[in-house]
C-alpha atoms as a printed R data frame, in Angstrom:
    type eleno elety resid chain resno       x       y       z
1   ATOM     1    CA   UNK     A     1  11.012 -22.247  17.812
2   ATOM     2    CA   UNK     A     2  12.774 -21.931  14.561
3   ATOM     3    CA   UNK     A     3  12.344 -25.907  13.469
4   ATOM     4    CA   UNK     A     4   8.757 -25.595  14.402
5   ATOM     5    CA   UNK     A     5   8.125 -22.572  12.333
6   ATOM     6    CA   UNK     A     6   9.937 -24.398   9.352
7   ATOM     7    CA   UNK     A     7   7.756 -27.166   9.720
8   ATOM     8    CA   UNK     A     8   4.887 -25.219   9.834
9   ATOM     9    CA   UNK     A     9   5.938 -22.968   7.330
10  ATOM    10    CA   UNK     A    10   6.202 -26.363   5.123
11  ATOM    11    CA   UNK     A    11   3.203 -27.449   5.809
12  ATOM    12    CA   UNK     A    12   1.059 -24.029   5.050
13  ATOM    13    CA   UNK     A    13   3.267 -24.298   1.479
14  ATOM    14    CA   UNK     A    14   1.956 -27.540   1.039
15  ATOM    15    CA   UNK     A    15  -1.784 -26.444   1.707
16  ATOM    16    CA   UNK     A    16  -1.030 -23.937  -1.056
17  ATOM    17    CA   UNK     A    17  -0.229 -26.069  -4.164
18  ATOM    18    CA   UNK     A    18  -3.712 -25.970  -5.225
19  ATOM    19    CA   UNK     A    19  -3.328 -22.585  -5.412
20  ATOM    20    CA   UNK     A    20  -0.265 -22.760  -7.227
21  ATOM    21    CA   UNK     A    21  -1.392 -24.789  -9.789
22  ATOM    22    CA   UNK     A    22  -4.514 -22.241 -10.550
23  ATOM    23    CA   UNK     A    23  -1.414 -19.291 -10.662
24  ATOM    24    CA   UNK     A    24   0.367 -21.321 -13.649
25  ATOM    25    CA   UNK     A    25  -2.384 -22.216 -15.329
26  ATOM    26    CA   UNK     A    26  -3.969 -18.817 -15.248
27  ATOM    27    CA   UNK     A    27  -6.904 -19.993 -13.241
28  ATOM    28    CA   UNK     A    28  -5.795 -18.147 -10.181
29  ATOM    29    CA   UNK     A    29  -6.345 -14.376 -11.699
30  ATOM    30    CA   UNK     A    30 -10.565 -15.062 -11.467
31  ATOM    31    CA   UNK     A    31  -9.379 -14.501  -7.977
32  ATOM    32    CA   UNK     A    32  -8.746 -10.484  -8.865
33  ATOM    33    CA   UNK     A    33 -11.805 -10.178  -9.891
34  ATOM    34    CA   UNK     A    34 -13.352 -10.548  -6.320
35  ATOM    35    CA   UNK     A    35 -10.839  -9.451  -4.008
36  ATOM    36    CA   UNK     A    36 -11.873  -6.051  -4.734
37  ATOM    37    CA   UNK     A    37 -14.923  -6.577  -2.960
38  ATOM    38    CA   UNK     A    38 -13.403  -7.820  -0.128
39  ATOM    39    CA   UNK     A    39 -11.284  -5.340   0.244
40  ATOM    40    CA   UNK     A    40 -14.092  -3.061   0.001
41  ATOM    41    CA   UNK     A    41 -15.581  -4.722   2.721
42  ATOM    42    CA   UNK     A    42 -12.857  -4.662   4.733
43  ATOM    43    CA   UNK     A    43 -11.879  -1.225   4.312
44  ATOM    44    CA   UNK     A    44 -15.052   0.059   6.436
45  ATOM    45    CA   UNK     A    45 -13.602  -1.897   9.587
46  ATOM    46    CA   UNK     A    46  -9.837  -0.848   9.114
47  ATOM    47    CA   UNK     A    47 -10.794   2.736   9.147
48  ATOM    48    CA   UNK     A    48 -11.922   2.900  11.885
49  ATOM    49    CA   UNK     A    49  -9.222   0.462  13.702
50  ATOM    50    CA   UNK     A    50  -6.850   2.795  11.992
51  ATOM    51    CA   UNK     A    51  -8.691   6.274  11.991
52  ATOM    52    CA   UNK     A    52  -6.196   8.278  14.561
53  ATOM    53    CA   UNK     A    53  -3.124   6.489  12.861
54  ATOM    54    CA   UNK     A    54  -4.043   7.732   9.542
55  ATOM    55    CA   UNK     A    55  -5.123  10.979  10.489
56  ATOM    56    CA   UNK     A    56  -1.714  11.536  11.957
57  ATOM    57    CA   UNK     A    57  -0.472  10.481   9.231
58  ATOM    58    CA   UNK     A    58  -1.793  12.411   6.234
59  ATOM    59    CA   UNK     A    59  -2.737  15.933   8.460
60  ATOM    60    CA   UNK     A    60   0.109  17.456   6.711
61  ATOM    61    CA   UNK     A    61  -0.574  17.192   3.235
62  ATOM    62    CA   UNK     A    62  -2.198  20.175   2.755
63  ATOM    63    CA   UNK     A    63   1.082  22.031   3.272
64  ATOM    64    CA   UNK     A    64   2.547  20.314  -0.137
65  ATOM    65    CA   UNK     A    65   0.275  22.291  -1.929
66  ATOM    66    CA   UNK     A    66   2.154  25.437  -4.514
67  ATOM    67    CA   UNK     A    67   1.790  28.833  -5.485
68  ATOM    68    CA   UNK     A    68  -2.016  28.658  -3.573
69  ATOM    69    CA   UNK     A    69  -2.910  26.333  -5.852
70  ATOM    70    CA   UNK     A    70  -5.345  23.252  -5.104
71  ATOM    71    CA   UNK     A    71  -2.732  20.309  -3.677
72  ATOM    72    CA   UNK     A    72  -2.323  17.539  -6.508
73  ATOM    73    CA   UNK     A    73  -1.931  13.778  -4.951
74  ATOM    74    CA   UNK     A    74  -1.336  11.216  -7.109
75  ATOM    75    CA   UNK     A    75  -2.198   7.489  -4.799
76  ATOM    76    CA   UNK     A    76  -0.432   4.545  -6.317
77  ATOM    77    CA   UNK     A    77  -2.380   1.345  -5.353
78  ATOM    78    CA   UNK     A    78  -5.217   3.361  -4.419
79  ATOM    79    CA   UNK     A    79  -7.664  -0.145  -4.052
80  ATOM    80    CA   UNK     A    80 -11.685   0.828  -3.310
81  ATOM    81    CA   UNK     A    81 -10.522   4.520  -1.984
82  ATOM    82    CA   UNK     A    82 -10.330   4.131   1.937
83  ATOM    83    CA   UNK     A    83  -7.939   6.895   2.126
84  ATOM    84    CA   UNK     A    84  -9.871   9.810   0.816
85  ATOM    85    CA   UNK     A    85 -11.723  10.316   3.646
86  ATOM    86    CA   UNK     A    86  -8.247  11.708   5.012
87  ATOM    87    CA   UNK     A    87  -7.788  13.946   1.927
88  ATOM    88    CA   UNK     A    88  -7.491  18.100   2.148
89  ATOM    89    CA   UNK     A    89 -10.622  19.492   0.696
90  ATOM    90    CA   UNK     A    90 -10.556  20.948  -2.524
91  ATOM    91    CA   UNK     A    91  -7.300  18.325  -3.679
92  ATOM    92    CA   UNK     A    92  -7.491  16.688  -7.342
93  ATOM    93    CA   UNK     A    93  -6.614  13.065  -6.751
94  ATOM    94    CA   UNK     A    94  -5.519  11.009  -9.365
95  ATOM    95    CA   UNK     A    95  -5.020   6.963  -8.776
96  ATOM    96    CA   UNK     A    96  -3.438   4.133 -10.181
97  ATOM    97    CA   UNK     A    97  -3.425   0.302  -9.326
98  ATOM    98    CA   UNK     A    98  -2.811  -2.646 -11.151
99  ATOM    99    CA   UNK     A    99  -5.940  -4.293 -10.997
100 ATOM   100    CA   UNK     A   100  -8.834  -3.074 -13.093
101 ATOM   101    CA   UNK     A   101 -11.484  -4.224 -11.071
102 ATOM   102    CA   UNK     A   102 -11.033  -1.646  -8.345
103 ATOM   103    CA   UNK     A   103 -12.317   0.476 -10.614
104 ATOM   104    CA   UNK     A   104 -16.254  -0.381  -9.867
105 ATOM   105    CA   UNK     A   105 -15.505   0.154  -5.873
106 ATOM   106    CA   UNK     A   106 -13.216   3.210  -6.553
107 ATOM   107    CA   UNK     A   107 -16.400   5.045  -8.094
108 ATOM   108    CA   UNK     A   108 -18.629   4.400  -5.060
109 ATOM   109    CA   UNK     A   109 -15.780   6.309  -3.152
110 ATOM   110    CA   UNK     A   110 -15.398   8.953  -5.134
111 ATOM   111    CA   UNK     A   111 -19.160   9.253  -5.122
112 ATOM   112    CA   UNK     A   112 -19.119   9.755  -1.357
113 ATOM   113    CA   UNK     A   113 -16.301  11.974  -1.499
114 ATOM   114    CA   UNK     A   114 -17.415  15.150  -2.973
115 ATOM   115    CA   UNK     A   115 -14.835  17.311  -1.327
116 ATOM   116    CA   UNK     A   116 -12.160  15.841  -3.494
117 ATOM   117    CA   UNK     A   117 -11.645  16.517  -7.355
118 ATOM   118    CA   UNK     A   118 -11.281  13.135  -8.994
119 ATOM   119    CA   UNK     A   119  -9.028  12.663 -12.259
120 ATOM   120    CA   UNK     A   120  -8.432   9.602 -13.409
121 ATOM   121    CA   UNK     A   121  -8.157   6.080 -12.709
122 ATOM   122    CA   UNK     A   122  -5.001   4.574 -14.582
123 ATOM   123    CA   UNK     A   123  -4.389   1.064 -14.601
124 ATOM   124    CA   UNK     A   124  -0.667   0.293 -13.800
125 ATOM   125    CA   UNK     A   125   1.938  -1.194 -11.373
126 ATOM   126    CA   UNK     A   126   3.927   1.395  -8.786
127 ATOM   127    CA   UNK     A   127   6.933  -0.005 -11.099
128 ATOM   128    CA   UNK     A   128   5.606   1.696 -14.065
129 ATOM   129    CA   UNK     A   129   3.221   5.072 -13.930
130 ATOM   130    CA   UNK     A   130   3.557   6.088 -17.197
131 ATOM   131    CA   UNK     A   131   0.791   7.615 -17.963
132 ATOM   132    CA   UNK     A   132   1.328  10.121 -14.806
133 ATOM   133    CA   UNK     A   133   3.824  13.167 -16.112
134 ATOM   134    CA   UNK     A   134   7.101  14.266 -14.551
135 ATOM   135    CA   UNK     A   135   6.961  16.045 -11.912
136 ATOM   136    CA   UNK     A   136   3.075  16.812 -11.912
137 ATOM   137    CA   UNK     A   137   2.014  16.183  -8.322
138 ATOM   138    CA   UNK     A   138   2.711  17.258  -5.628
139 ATOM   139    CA   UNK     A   139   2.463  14.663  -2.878
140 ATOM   140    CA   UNK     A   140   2.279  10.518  -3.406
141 ATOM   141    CA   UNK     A   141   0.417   8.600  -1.393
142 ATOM   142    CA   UNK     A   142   0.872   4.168  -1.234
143 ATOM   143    CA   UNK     A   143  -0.791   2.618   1.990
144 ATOM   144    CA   UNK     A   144  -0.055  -1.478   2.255
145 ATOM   145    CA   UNK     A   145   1.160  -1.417  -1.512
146 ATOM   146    CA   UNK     A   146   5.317  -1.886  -0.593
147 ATOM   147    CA   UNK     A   147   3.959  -5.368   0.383
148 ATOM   148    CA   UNK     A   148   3.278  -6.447  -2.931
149 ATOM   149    CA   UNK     A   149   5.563  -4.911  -5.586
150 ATOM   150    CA   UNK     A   150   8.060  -6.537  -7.197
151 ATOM   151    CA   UNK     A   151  10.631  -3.883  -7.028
152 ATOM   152    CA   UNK     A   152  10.687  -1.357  -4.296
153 ATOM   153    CA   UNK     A   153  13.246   0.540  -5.271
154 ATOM   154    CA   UNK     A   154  12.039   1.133  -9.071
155 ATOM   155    CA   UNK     A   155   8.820   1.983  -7.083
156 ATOM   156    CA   UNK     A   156  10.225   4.699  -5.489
157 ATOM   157    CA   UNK     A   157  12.484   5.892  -8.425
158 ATOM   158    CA   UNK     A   158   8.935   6.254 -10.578
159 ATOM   159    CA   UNK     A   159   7.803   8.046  -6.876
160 ATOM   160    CA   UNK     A   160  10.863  10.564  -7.571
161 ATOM   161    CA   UNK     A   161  10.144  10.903 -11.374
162 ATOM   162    CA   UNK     A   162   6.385  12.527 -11.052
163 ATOM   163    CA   UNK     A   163   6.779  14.661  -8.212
164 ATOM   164    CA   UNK     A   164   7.765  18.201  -8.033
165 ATOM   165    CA   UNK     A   165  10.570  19.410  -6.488
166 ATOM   166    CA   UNK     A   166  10.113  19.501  -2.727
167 ATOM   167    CA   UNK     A   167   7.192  17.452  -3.538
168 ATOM   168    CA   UNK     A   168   6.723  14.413  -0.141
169 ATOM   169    CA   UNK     A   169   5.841  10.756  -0.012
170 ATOM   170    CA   UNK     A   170   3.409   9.709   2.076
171 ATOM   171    CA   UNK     A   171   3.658   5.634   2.673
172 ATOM   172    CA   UNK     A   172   2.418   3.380   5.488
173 ATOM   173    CA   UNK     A   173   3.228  -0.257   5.353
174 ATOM   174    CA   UNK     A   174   2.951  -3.467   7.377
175 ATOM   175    CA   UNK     A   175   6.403  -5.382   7.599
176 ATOM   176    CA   UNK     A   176   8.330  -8.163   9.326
177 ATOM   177    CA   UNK     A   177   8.271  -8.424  13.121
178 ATOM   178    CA   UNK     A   178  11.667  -9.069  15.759
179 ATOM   179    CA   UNK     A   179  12.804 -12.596  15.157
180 ATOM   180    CA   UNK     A   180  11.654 -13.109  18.833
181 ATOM   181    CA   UNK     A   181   8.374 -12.611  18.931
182 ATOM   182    CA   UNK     A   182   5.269 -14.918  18.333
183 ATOM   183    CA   UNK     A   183   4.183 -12.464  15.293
184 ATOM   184    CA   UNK     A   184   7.558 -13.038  13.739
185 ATOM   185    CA   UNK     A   185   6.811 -16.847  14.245
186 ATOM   186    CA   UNK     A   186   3.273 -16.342  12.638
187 ATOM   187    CA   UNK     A   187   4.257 -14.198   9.930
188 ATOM   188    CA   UNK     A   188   6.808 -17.045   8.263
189 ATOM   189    CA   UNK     A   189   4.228 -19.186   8.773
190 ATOM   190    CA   UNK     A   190   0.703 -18.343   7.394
191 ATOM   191    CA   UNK     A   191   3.190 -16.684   4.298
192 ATOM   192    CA   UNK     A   192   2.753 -19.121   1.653
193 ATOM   193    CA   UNK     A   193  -1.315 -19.009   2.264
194 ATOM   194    CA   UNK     A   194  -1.583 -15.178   2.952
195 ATOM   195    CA   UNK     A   195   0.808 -14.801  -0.414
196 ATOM   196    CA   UNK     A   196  -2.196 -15.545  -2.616
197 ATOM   197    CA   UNK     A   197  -5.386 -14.673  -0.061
198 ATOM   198    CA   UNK     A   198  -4.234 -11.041  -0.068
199 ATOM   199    CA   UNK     A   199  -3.300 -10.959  -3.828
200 ATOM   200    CA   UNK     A   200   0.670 -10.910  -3.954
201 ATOM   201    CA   UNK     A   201   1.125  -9.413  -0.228
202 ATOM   202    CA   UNK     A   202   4.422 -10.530   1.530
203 ATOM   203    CA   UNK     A   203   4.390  -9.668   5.292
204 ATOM   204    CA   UNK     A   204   7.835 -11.189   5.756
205 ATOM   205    CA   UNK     A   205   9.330  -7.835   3.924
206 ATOM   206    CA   UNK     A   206  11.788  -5.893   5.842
207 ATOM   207    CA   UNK     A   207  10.587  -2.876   3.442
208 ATOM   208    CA   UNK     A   208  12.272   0.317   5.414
209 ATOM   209    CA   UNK     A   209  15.520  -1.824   4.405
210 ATOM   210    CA   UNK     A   210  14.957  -0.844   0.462
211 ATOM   211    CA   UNK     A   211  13.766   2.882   1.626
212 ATOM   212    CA   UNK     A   212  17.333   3.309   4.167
213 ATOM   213    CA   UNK     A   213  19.151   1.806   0.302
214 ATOM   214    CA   UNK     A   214  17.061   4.660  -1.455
215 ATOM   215    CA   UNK     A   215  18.507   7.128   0.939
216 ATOM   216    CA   UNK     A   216  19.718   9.172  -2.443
217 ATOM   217    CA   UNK     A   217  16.340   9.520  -3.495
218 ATOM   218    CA   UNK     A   218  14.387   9.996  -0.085
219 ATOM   219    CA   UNK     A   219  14.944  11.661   3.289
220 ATOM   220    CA   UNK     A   220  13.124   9.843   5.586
221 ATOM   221    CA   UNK     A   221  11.515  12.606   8.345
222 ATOM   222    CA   UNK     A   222   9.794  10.351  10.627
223 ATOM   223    CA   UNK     A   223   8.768   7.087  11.753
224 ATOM   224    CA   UNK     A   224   6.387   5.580  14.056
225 ATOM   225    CA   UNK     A   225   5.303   1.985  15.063
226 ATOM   226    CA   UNK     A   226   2.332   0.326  16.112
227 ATOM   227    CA   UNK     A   227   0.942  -3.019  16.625
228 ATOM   228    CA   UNK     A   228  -2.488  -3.185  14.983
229 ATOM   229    CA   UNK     A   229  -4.831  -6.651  14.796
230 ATOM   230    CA   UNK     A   230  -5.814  -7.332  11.425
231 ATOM   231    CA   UNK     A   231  -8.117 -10.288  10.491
232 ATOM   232    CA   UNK     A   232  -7.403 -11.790  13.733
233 ATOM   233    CA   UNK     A   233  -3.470 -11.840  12.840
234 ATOM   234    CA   UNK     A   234  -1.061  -9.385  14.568
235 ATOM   235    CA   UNK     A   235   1.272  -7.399  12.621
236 ATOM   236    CA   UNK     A   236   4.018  -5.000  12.691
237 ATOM   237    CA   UNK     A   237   3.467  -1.683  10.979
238 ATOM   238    CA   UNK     A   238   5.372   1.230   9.520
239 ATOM   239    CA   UNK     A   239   4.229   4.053   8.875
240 ATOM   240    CA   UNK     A   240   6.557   7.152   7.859
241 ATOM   241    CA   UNK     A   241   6.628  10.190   5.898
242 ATOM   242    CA   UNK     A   242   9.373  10.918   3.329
243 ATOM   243    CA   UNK     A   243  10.366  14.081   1.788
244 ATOM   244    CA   UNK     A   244  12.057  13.987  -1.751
245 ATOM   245    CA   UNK     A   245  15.127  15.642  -2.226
């Protein structure tokens, strides 16, 4: 199986030269300017392939909030907003993602989501939030953004830097099936193509490798696994909750 998914795997890389060439010659980021909306799009149909996962997953949040006050989330790759939905009433959200043109799709959420307090929308990478002040929230949020950083580990060292003490990380991510399986096979394989469909994503990524190395900065609590179909392609998903020490 292994020569076949190399040859396949060369093949798909081939298919994405074109691609490659628009990427150096700066042709390729028109692309960010719609993949917003498809994400948008999207979004609808996840939710509600994901709703019980997700609702697991965030019903705890409200018990990050301090001294009675209102809980403070910051969401780092926040995309159109499919997660507020899941949000405590009465929390002040403030996002950040690297591409501006979220912004447009992020409003229509925020629109619909009038239990929420809305910030601010900052433009950045996980790598580098800035703009968000030490330890000023109280709970992070990053669903199917580990995927398509550069550097986990400086993600989660800016993840350290702006919340309080005791504050949690909330993160659920897709990553690389058993070297047995069929999705494993499928995974190498539609890579090279998926690498610039999905704007940067890597399923390949063994990411709970860089959170076990960032052990000094996060206690993982929990994890669970589940086996999802996405856009007709099966993955292997993560999702676990963190508390900061």
């Amino acid at each position: 199986m292994g020569i076949l998914m190399n040859a396949l795997r060369l093949f798909s890389q081939m298919l994405s030269l074109p691609l490659q060439l628009l990427e150096l010659v700066g042709i390729y980021g028109a692309y960010k300017r719609i993949f917003p909306f498809f994400v948008y799009k999207m979004s609808v149909s996840y939710n509600k392939k994901m709703h019980e996962q997700k609702k697991e997953l965030f019903r705890d949040l409200a018990e990050f909030a301090r001294d009675g006050r209102a809980l403070r989330l910051l969401e780092i790759g926040c995309g159109s907003g499919s997660n507020f939905q899941y949000y405590p009433r009465g929390c002040t959200v403030v996002c950040t993602d690297p591409n501006p043109h979220f912004k447009k799709y992020l409003q229509k959420s925020v629109a619909s989501s009038d239990h929420l307090k809305f910030e601010k929308f900052v433009v950045a990478s996980g790598e580098d939030l800035g703009e968000v002040e030490d330890g000023s929230v109280d709970v992070a949020v990053c669903t199917l953004v580990l995927c398509t950083v550069k550097d986990t580990t400086r993600v989660l060292v800016e993840v350290h830097r702006v919340l309080r003490p005791g504050g949690a990380l909330f993160f659920l991510e897709h990553v690389v099936s058993d070297p047995s399986t069929w999705t494993f096979f499928m995974q190498h394989v539609l890579q090279p193509l998926w690498y610039y469909f999905e704007d940067g994503c890597e399923v390949t990524r063994a990411t709970w490798k860089d959170l076990e190395a960032s052990r000094s900065l996060l206690e993982l609590n929990s994890m669970v696994t589940f086996f999802p179909l996405a856009l007709g392609i099966k993955k292997n998903y993560m999702a676990q909750t963190g508390e900061v020490l």
